[in-house]
N, C-alpha and C positions, 0 to 999 in steps of 0.2 A: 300521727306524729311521725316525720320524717328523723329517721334513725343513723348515725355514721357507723361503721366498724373501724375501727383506726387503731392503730398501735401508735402512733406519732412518727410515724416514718415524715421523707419530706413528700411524699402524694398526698399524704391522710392529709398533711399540716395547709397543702394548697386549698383543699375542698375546705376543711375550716377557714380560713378568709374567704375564700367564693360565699360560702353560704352566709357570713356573718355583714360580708357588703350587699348583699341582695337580703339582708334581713329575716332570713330562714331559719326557722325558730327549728332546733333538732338538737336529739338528744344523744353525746356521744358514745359510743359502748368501744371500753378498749381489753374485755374479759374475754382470751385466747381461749378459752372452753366453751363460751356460748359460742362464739364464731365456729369452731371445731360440731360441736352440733348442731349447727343451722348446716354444715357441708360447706364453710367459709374459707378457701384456701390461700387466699390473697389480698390484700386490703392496698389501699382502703373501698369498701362497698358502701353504698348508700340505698338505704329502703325509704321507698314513697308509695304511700298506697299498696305494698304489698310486692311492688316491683323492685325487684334489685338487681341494683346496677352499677357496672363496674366503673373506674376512675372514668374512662372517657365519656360512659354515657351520660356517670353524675356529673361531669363539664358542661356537656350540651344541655341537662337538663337544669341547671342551675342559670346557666348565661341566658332562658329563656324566661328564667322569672321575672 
């Protein structure tokens, strides 16, 4: 399951339409404490397969689906 970290900032709110026009089914987490213990300092981050990745690379890897 492909996970967002987001607070709604406007980067978080980009990736949410990226992902929802390429149809990418994910689940969003906007809980400042999980992110805080995963070592999350910036959002919005995107987990796929266990890789997480920050605003540009979730860009790249979204615009490849």
């Amino acid at each position: 399951m492909t996970k967002l970290y987001s607070t709604h900032c406007p980067r978080c709110n980009v990736l949410v339409a990226k992902l929802n026009q390429k149809n990418v089914k994910f689940e969003e987490i906007t809980d400042i404490n999980t992110m805080e213990k995963m070592g999350i300092m910036s959002v919005p981050m995107l987990l796929v397969d266990d890789k997480l990745m920050d605003f540009k690379e979730a860009v790249t890897w979204i615009n490849a689906q």
